[in-house]
Each structure stands twice: as structure tokens, then as C-alpha cells.
C-alpha positions as CSV (number, residue, x, y, z in Angstrom):
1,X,14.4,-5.4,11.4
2,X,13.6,-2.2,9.3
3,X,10.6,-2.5,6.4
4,X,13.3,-2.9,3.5
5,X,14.6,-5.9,5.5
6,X,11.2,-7.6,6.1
7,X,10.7,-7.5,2.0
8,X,14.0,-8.5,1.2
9,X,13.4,-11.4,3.2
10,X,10.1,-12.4,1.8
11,X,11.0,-11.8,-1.7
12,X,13.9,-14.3,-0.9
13,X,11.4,-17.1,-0.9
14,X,10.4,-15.8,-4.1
15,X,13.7,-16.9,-5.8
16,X,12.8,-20.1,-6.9
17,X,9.1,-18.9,-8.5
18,X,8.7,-19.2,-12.1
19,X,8.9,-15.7,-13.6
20,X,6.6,-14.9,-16.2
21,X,6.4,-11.6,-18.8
22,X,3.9,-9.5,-19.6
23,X,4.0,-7.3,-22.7
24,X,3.1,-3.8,-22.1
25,X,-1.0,-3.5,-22.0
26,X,-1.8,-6.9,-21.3
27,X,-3.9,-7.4,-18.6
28,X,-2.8,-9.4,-15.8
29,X,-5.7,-9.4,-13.3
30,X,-9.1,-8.3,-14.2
31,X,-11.7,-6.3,-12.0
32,X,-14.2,-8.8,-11.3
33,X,-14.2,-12.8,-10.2
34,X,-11.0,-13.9,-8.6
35,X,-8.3,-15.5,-10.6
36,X,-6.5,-16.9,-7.7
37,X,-3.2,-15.3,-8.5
38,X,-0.9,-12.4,-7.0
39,X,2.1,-11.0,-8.7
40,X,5.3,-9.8,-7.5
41,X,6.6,-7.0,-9.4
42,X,10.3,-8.2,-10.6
43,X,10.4,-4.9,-13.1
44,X,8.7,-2.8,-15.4
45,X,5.6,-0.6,-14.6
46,X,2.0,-1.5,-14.1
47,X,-1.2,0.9,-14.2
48,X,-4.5,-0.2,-11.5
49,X,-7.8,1.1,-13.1
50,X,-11.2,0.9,-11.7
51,X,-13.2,0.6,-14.6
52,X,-12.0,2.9,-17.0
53,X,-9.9,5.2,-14.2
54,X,-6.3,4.7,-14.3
55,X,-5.9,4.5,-10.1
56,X,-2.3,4.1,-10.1
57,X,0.7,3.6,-11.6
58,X,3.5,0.9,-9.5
59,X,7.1,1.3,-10.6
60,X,8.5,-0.4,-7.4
61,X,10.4,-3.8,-7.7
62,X,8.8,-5.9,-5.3
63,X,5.5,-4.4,-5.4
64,X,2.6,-7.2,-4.7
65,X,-0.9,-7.1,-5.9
66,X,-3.5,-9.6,-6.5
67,X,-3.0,-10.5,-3.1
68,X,-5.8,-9.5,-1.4
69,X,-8.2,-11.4,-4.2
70,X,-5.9,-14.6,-3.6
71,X,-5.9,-14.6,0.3
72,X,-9.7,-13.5,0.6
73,X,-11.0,-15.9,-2.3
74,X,-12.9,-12.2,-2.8
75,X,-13.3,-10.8,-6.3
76,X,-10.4,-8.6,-7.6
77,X,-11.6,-5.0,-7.1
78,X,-9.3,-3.4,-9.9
79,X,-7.8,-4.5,-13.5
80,X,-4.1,-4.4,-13.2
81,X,-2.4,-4.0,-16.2
């Protein structure tokens, strides 16, 4: 099973997950205490800052972040936005 496999089939099990929107700006997870939450990308763009640094920018469908935080129970080490 190639990589592209292995995601499809995990973001299968995301089907049924309430989908929520963002407007553009808004932040989703800040840098700092945990929130408890991870993301799946289903579209659009999203920026990662440290502090006031724009770290990256994630285009991909699919894309997770937040995960690490919600796994760890450690503090979220970037705002995503």
C-alpha cells in the first residue's frame, strides 16, 4: 500500500465527521494551551505562524494538524490560521 493509499484510507473514516468552515483569517488553533482538537484539511488554504512568523502555508486536501497538541495533551506550538 503506497502513502496516497494509507490517507485515503484514514480519511475514509473521516466521512461521517461533522465538517465545520472557517472564514479566511480566523484562527483555528492558537499557539499556546491545548485545545484538544485536530483538523483535517477538506479545502481551502491555511498559514502556521510562530508568533508573528508566517511558518507555512498548507494547500493540501487532507493535510492534518493540531494533532500533535491532541495526542500529547502538550501545548499547541503554532497558531494555525
Amino acid at each position: 500500500m503506497d502513502v496516497g493509499d494509507s490517507l485515503r484510507s484514514i480519511l475514509s473514516y473521516c466521512d461521517e465527521l461533522p465538517e465545520q468552515r472557517f472564514v479566511a483569517g480566523e484562527v483555528l488553533l492558537p499557539e499556546g494551551p491545548s485545545t484538544n482538537r485536530m483538523y483535517i484539511l477538506a479545502g481551502g488554504d491555511i498559514e502556521v505562524l510562530r508568533g508573528d512568523t508566517v511558518v507555512a502555508e498548507i494547500h493540501d486536501s487532507g493535510a492534518v494538524f493540531g494533532e500533535m497538541s491532541a495526542f500529547l495533551g502538550a501545548d499547541h506550538t503554532a497558531t494555525v490560521r
